[in-house]
N, C-alpha and C positions, 0 to 999 in steps of 0.2 A: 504494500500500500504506500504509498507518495503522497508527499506533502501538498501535491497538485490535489490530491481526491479527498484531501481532509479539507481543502479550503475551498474545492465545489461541494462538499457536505455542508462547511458554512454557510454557502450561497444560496443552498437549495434550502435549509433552514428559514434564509432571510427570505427567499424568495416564497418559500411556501406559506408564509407566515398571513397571507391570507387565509388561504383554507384555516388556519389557529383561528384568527379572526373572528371566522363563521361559526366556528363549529367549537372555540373555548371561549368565545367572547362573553357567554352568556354565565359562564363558569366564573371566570373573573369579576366580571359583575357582580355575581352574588358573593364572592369571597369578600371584594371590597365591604360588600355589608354586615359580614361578623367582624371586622375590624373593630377593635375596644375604640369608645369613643373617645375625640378630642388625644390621639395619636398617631404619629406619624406613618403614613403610610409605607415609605419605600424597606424600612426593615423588614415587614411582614413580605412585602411584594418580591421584596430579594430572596428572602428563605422561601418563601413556596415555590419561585422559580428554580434553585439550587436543587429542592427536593427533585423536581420533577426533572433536571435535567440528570440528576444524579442517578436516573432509574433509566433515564435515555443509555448513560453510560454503560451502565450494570445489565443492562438489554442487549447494548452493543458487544459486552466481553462474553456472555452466554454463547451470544449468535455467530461471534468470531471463533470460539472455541468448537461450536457444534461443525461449523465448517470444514474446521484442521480434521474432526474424527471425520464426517463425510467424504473429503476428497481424497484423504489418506488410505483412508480403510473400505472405500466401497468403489474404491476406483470410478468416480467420477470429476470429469475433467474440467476443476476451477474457473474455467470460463461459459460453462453451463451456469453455472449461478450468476455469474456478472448477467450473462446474457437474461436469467430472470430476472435479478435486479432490473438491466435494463426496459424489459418490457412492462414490470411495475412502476418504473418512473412514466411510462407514453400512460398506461393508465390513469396513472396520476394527474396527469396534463389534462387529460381530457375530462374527469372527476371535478376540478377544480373550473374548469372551463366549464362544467354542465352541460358538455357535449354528449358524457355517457357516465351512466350510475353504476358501472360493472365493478368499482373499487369498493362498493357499499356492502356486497359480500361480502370481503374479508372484513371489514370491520364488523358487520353481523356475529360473525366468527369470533372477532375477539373480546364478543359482548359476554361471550359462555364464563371467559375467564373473571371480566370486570365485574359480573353481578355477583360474587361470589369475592369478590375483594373490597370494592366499592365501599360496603356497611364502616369499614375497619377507618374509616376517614373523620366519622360521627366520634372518634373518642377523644378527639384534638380539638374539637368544640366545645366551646368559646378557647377563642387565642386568648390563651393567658399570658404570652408573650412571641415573639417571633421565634423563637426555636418549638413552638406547638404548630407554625405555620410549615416548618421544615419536613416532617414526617409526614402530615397533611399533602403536603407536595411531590412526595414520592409515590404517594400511592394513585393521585391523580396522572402522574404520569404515566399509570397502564391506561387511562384510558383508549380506547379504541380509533385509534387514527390510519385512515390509509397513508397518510403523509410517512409517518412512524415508520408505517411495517413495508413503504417502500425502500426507505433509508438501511432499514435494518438488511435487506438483500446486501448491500454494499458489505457490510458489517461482517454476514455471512462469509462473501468472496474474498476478505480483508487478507487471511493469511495467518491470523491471530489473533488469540484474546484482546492482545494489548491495542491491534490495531482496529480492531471491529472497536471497541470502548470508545478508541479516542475519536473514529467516526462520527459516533453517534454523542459526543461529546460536545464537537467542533457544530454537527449539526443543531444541537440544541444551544448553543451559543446563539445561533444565526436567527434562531426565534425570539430571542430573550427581550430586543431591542422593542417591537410591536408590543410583545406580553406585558412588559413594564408600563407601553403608551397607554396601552388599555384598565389598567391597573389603575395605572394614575389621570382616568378618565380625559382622554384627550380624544374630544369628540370628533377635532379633526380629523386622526386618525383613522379613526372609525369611517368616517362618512366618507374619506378618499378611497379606503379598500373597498367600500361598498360597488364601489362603480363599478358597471359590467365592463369595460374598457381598462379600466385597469385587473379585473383577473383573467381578462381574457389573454395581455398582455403576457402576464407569468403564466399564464395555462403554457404558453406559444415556447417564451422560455423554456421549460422544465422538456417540454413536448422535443425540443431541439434538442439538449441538452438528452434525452431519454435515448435519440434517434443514435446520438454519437454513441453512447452506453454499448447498444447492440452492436453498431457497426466495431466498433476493437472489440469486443466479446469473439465476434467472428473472425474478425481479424489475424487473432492472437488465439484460434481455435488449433 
């Protein structure tokens, strides 16, 4: 894995951070409202991002490890999984673009594991400080996101624990900068990612960006 693929993990983070937007904005919203009153927000907003990136990570070093035993031991050849990676980024694209719901599956899929983790979030309520937000944070971070479980292919293909981690590391970085705007209610924000023109925009990105994926996947078959 190369420093090239950890800082297009940032990008696709930053870039995807629409689909967050949609689909965690309403999340963050109501976190801001268990906030203790008459305190600052950005402590709380920094630890439940940390958590959740921190489970990005812990996600990424499973998925890079499952990998090494996969293409080690079952003889299949390491560019087969970029090449899924790659075609779960064109999905992506086009998920985010609302051109096709076919990514909704797998998040259906990953709802099996969330409603069965989900409850365990209710015992960190009320923030009795930002380090109640932190824990909180990690466990939101399973939510079920095609974004996630696209990223996490990359993770997979990485080569290792340590480089699938820092993937999905680097990618939750790349969200972090939105999740905060949203947090710290920046309505701007908000109302500029709404635009169909602007997610059609990063749809196009990622969609490009998915095309190169496959083409070295084969490439380099």
């Amino acid at each position: 894995m190369t420093d090239f693929t950890w800082f297009s993990a940032l990008l696709i983070g930053l870039a995807g951070s629409v689909h967050c937007a949609g689909m965690c904005g309403g999340i963050v919203t109501s976190f801001t409202f268990m906030l203790p009153a008459k305190q600052p927000r950005l402590p709380y907003l920094l630890a439940y991002n940390l958590g959740r990136i921190s489970s990005y990570t812990f996600a990424g070093a499973l998925a890079g490890y499952f990998g090494v035993l996969v293409t080690t031991n079952a003889y299949i050849n390491p560019q087969a999984l970029s090449l899924i990676g790659g075609i779960l980024m064109l999905m992506l694209a086009l998920y985010i673009g609302r051109w096709s719901n076919a990514l909704a599956y797998l998040e259906k899929a990953g709802a099996i594991v969330w409603r069965r983790i989900s409850p365990l979030s209710k015992r960190f309520i009320p923030f009795k400080s930002p380090l109640y937000a932190l824990p909180y944070g990690m466990i939101w971070g399973w939510l079920p996101c095609g974004l996630v479980y696209s990223t996490l292919t990359w993770s997979v293909s990485s080569g290792s624990a340590i480089s699938g981690a820092l993937t999905m590391f680097c990618f939750g970085l790349g969200t972090l900068p939105v999740m905060l705007a949203m947090g710290a209610s920046a309505n701007s924000i908000k109302i500029w990612l709404a635009k169909r023109w602007v997610r059609h925009c990063i749809a196009m990105l990622l969609f490009i960006f998915g095309l190169l994926l496959c083409h070295r996947a084969i490439h380099n078959w």
